[in-house]
KEKE-3310 file (N, C-alpha, C; in steps of 0.2 Angstrom, whole numbers, plus 5000, padded with zeros to 4 digits):
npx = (5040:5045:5058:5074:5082:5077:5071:5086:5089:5075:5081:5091:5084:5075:5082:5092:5082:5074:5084:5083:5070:5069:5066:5056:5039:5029:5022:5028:5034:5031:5032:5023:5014:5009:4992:4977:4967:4960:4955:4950:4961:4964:4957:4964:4975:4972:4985:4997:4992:4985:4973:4960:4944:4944:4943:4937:4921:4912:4921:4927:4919:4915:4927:4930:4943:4950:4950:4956:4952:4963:4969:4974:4987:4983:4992:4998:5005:4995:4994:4989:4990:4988:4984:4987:4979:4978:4973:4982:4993:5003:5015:5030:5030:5018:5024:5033:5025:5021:5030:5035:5024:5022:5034:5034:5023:5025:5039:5031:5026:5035:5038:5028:5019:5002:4991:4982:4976:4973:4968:4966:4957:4944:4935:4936:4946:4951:4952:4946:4951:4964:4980:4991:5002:5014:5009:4996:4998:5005:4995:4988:4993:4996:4983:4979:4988:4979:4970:4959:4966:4958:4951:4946:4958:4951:4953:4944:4936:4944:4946:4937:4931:4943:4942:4930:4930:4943:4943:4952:4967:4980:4996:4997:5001:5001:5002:5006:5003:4999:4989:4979:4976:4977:4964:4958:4961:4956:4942:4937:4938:4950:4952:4964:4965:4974:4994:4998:5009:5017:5020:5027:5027:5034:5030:5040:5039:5033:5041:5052:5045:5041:5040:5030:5023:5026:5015:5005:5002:5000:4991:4983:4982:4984:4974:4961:4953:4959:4965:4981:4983:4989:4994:5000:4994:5004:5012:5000:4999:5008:5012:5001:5003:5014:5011:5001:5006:5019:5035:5033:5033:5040:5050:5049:5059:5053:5066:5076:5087:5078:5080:5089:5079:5070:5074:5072:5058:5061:5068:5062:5051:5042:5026:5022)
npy = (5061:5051:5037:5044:5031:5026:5040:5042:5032:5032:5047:5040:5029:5035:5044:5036:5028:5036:5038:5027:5023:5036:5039:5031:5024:5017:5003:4999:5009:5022:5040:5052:5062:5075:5072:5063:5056:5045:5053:5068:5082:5097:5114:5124:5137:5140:5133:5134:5122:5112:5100:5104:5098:5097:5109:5121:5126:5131:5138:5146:5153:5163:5170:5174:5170:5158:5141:5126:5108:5098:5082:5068:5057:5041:5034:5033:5024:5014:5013:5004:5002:4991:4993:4985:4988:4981:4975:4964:4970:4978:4986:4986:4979:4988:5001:4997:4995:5007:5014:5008:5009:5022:5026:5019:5026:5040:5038:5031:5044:5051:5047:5050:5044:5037:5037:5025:5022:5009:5006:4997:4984:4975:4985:4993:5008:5018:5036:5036:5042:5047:5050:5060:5070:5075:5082:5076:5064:5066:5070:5064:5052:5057:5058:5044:5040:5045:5035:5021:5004:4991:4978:4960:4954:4957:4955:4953:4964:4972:4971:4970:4982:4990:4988:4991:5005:5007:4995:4990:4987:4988:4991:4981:4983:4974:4976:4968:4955:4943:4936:4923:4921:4911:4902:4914:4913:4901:4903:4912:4917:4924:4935:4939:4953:4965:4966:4959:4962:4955:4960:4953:4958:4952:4941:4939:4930:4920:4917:4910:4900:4892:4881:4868:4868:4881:4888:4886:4896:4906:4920:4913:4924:4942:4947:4941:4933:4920:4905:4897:4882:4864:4868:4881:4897:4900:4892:4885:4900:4906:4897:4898:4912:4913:4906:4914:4925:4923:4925:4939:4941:4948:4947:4953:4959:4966:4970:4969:4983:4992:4996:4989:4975:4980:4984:4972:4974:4983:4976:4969:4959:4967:4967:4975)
npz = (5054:5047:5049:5052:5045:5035:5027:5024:5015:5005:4997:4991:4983:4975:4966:4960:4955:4945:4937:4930:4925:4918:4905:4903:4897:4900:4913:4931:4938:4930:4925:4930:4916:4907:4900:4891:4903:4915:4927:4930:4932:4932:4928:4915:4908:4890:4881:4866:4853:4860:4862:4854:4859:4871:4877:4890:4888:4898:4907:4900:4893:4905:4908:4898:4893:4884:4892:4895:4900:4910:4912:4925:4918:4910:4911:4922:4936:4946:4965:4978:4995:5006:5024:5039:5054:5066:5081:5084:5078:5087:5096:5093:5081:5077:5074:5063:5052:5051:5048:5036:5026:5027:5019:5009:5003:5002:4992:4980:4978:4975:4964:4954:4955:4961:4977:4983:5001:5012:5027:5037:5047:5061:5053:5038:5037:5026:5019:5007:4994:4981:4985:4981:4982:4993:5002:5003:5005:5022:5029:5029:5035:5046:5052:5053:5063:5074:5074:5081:5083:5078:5082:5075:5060:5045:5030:5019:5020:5018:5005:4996:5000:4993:4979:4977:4976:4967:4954:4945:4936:4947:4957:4971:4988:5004:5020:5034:5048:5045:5050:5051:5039:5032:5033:5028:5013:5012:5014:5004:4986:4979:4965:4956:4951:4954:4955:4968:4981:4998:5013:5027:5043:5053:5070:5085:5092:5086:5077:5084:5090:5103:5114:5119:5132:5135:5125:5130:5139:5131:5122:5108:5096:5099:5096:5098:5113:5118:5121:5115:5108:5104:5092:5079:5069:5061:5052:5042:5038:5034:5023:5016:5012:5004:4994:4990:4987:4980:4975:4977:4994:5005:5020:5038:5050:5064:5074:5065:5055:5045:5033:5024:5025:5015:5005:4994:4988:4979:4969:4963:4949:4940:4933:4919)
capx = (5037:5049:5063:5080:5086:5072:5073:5091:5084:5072:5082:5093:5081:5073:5089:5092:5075:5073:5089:5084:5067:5067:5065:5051:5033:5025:5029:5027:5039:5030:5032:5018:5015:5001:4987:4972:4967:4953:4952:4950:4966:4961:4957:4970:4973:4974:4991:4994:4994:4980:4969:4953:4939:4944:4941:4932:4917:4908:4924:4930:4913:4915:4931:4932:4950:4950:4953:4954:4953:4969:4968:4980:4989:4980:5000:5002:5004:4991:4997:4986:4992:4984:4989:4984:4978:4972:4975:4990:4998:5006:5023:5037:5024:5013:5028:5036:5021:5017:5036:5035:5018:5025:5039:5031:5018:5033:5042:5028:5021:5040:5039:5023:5013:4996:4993:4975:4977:4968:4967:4958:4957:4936:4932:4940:4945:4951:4949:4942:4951:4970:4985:4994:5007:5017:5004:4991:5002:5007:4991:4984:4995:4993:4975:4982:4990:4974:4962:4960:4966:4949:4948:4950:4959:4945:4957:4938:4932:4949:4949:4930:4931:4947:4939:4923:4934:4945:4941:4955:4975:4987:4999:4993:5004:4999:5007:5000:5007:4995:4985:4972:4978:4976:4958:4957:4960:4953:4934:4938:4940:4951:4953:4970:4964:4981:5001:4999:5014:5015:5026:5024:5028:5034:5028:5044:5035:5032:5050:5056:5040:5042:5039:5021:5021:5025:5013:4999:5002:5000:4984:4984:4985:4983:4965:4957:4956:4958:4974:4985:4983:4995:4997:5000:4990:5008:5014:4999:4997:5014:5013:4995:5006:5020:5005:4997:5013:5023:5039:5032:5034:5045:5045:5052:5059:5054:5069:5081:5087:5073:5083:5090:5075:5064:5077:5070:5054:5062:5071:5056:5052:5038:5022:5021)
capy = (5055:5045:5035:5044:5029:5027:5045:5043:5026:5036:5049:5035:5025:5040:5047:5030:5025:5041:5037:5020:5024:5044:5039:5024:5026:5013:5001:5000:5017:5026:5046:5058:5065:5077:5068:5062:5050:5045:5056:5075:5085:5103:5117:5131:5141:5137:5134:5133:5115:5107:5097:5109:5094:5096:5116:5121:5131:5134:5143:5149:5161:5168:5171:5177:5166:5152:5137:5118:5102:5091:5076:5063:5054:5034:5027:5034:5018:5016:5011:5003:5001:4991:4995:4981:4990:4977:4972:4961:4975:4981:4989:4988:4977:4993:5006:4996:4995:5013:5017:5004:5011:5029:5026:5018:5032:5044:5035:5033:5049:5056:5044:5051:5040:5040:5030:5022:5020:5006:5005:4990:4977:4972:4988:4997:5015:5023:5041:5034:5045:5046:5054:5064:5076:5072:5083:5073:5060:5068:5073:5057:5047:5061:5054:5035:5041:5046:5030:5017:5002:4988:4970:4956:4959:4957:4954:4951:4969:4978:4969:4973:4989:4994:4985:4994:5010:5006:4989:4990:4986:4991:4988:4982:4979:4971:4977:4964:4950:4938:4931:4918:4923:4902:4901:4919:4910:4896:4903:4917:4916:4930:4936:4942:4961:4968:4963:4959:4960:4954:4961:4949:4958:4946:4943:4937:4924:4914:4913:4906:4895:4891:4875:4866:4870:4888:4889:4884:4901:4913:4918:4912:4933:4947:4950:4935:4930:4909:4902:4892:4873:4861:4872:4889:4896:4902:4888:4886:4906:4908:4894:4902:4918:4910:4903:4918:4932:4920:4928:4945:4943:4949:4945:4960:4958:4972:4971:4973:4987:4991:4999:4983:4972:4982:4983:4967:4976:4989:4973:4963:4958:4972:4967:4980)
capz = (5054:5042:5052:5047:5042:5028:5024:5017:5008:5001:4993:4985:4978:4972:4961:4956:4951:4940:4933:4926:4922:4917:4897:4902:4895:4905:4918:4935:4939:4926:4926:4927:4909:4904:4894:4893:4907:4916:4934:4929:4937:4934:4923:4917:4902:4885:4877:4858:4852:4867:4861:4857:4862:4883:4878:4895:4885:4902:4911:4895:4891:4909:4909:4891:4889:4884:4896:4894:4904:4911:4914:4925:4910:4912:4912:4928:4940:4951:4969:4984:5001:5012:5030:5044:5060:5068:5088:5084:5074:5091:5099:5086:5073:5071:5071:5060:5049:5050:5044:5027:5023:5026:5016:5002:4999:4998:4987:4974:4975:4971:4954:4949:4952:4965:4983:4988:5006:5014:5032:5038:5054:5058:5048:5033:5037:5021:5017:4998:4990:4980:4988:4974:4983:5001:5009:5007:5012:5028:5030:5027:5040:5053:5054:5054:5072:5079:5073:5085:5081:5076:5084:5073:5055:5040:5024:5014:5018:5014:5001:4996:5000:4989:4973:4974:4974:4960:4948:4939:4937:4952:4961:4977:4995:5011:5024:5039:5052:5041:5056:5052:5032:5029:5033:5023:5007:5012:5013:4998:4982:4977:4958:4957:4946:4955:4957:4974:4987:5004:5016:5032:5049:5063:5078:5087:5097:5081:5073:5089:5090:5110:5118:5120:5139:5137:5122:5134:5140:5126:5117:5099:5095:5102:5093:5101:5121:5118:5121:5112:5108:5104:5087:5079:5061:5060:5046:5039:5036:5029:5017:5012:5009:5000:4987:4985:4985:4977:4975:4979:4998:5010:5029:5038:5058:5067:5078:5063:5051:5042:5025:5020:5023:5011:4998:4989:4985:4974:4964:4962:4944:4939:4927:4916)
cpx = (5041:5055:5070:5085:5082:5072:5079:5092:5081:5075:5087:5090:5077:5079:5089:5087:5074:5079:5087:5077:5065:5065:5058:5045:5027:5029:5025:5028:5038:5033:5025:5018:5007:5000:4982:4971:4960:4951:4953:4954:4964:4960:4962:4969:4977:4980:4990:4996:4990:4977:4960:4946:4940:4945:4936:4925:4913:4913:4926:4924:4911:4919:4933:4940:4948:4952:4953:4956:4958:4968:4975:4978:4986:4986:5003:5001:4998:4994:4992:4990:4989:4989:4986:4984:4975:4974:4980:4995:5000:5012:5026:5033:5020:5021:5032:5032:5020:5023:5036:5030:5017:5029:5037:5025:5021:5037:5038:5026:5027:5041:5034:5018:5006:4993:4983:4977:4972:4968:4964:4961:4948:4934:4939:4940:4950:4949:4946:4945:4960:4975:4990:5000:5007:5012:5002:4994:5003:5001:4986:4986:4995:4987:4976:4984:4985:4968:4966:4963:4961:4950:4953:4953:4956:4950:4951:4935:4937:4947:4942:4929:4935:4944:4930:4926:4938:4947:4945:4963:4977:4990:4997:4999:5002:5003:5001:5005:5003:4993:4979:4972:4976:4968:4954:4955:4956:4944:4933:4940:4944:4954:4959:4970:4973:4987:5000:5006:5014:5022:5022:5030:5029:5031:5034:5042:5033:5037:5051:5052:5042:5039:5031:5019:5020:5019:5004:4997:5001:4995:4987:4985:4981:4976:4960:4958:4955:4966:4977:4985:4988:4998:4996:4995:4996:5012:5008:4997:5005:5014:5007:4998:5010:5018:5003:5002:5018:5031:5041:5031:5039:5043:5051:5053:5060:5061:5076:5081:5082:5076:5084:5086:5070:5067:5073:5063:5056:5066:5069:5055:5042:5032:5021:5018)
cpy = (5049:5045:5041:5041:5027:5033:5044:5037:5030:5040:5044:5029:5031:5042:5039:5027:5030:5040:5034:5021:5031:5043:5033:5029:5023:5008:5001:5007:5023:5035:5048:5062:5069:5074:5066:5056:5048:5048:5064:5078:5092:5108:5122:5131:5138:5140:5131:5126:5109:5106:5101:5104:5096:5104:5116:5128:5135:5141:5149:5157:5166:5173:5177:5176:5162:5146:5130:5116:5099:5086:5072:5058:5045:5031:5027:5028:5020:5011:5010:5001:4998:4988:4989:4986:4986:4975:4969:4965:4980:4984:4988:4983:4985:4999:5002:4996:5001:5014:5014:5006:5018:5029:5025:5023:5037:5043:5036:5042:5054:5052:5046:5049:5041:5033:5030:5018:5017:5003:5001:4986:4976:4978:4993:5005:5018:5029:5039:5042:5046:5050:5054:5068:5074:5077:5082:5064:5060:5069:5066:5053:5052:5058:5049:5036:5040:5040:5024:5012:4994:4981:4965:4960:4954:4957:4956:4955:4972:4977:4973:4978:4993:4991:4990:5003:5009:4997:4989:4985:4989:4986:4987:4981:4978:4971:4975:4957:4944:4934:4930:4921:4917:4903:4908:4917:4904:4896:4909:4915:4924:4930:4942:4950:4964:4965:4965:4957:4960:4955:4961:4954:4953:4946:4936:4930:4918:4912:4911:4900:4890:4885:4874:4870:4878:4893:4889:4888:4908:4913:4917:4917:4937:4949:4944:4934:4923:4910:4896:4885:4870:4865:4877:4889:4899:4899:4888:4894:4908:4905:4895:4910:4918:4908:4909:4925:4927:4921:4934:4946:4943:4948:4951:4959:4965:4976:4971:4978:4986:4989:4992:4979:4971:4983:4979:4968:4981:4986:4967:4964:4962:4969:4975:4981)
cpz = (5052:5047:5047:5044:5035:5024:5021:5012:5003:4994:4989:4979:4974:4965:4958:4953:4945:4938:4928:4925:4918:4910:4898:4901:4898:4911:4926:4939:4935:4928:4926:4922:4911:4900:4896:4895:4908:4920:4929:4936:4938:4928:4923:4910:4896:4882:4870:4857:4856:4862:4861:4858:4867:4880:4886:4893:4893:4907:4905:4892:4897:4912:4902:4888:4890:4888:4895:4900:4904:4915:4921:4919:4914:4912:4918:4931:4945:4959:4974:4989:5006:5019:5037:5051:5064:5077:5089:5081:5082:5092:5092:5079:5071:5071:5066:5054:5047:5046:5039:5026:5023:5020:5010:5000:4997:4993:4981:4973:4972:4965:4952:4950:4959:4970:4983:4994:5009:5022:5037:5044:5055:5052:5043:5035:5032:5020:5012:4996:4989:4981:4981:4975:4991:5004:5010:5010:5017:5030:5034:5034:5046:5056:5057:5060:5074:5078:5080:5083:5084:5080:5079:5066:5051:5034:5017:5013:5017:5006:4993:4992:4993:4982:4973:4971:4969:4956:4944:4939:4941:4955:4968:4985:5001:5016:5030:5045:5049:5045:5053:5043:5027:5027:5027:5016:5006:5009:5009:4993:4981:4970:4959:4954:4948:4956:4964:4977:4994:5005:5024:5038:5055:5067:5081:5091:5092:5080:5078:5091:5097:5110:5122:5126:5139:5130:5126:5138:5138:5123:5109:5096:5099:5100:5095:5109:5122:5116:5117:5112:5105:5097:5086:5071:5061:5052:5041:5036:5032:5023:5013:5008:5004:4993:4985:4983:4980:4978:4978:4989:5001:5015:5032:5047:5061:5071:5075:5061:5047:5032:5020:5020:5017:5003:4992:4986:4981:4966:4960:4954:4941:4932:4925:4906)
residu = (UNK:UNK:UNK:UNK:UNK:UNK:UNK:UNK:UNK:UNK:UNK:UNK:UNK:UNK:UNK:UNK:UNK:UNK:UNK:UNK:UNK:UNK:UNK:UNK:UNK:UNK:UNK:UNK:UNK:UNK:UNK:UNK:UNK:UNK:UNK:UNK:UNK:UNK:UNK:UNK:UNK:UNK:UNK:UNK:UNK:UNK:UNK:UNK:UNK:UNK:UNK:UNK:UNK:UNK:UNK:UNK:UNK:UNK:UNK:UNK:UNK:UNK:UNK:UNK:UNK:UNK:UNK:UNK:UNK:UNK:UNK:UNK:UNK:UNK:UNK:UNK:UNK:UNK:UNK:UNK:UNK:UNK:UNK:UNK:UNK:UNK:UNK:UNK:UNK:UNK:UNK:UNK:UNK:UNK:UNK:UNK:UNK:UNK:UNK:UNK:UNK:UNK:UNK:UNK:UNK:UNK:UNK:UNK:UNK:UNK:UNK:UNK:UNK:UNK:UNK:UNK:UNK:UNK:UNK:UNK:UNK:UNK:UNK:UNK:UNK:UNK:UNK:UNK:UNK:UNK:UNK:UNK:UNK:UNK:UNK:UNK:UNK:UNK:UNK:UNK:UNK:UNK:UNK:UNK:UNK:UNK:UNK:UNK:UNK:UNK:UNK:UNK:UNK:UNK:UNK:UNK:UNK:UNK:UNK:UNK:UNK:UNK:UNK:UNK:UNK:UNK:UNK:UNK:UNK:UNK:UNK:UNK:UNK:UNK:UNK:UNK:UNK:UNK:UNK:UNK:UNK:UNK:UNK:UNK:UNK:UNK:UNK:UNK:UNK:UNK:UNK:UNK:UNK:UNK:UNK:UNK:UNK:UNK:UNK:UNK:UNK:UNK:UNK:UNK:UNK:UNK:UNK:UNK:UNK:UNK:UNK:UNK:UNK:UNK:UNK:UNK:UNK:UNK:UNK:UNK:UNK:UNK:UNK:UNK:UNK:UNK:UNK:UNK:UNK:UNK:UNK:UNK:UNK:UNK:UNK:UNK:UNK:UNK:UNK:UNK:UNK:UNK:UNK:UNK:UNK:UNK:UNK:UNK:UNK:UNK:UNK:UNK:UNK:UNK:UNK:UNK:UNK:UNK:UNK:UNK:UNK:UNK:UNK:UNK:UNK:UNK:UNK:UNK:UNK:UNK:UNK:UNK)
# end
């Protein structure tokens, strides 16, 4: 599923990431540590030195050994992804989409840390639930193949959506062509809870920004059937994303080398 040129990306930012964070305690790159978190990971038998409070008394007097509770440790990074499906995420915009939002879910889930994938154009299609091990990564974007992709793209119900599922600190990215992103912000207030990144997918017909006449020929996008008028929401959506990623956006041309576009996300300046 992963291009082979991301796979041997992959494994170097992998090695090299666990170089430079292997001793870190927090952070964005965190490790996974046993401890006491907030999701319950699984029970298993008691070693000397556990914490006797998370004893699991119900398995422990059926089993007649002792068992305790593990937890995922609360440091682990928590990672959202939200993936645009939406009618203008077409030809080499959605494979290019699909491959940066592959690669980023592999990536964290080899630091340790745990993916909420959020799938969205008019309707949110999330499993609702956090991806912990590449097979349910694999697992997960198998599906991603098979859904249809939705009309317009709804930024207000991903957004919704993923907040009602987790209300807290993450990392979040926005993998999207940010169509009609201006008026987004415009009729939303959005409370920033997460480090939001935007990585803006092209659509080639904008960076070259064609000529009034032949613009009077193209729909305004692909998720609408109304044509083009003397302007594009191409400028003001960019400079709506530029306001609200700040720094944390990359813009990504489908038609170059991917490896090196996506670099600048791994060199970004991390709250932690």
């Amino acid at each position: 599923m992963l291009s082979p040129e991301l796979k041997r990306l992959l494994q170097v930012l992998q090695w090299e990431t666990k170089k430079k964070f292997s001793s870190s305690r927090q952070g964005f790159l965190a490790m996974r540590e046993r401890g006491r978190g907030l999701d319950f990971k699984e029970v298993r038998n008691y070693h000397f030195g556990d914490d006797i409070r998370y004893i699991d008394w119900n398995v422990t007097s059926r089993t007649g050994e002792l068992y305790t509770k593990e937890f995922y440790e609360e440091r682990d990074a928590s990672i959202i992804i939200f993936y645009d499906r939406s009618e203008s995420m077409n030809d080499s915009k959605k494979d290019t989409a699909f491959q940066i939002a592959l690669f980023l879910s592999l990536f964290h889930i080899k630091m340790g840390n745990r993916i909420l994938l959020i799938t969205f154009s008019g309707t949110s299609l999330s499993p609702g639930k956090w991806l912990r091990t590449e097979s349910d990564v694999f697992s997960t974007f198998t599906n991603v193949t098979k859904q249809t992709p939705g009309g317009t793209t709804n930024y207000s119900d991903a957004y919704q959506f993923a907040f009602r599922l987790y209300p807290k600190f993450a990392v979040s990215y926005w993998i999207s062509d940010f169509i009609e992103f201006g008026n987004y912000l415009t009729t939303n207030k959005i409370h920033k809870i997460w480090e939001p990144i935007g990585i803006w997918i092209q659509d080639e017909l904008d960076i070259l920004n064609p000529p009034f006449w032949l613009r009077m020929f193209r729909e305004i996008s692909q998720e609408q059937v109304n044509f083009r008028k003397k302007g594009t929401t191409y400028s003001k959506d960019l400079k709506a994303a530029k306001s609200f990623f700040g720094i944390n956006l990359v813009q990504i041309n489908p038609n170059a080398k991917l490896s090196n576009q996506i670099l600048p996300l791994f060199k970004m300046k991390r709250n932690g």
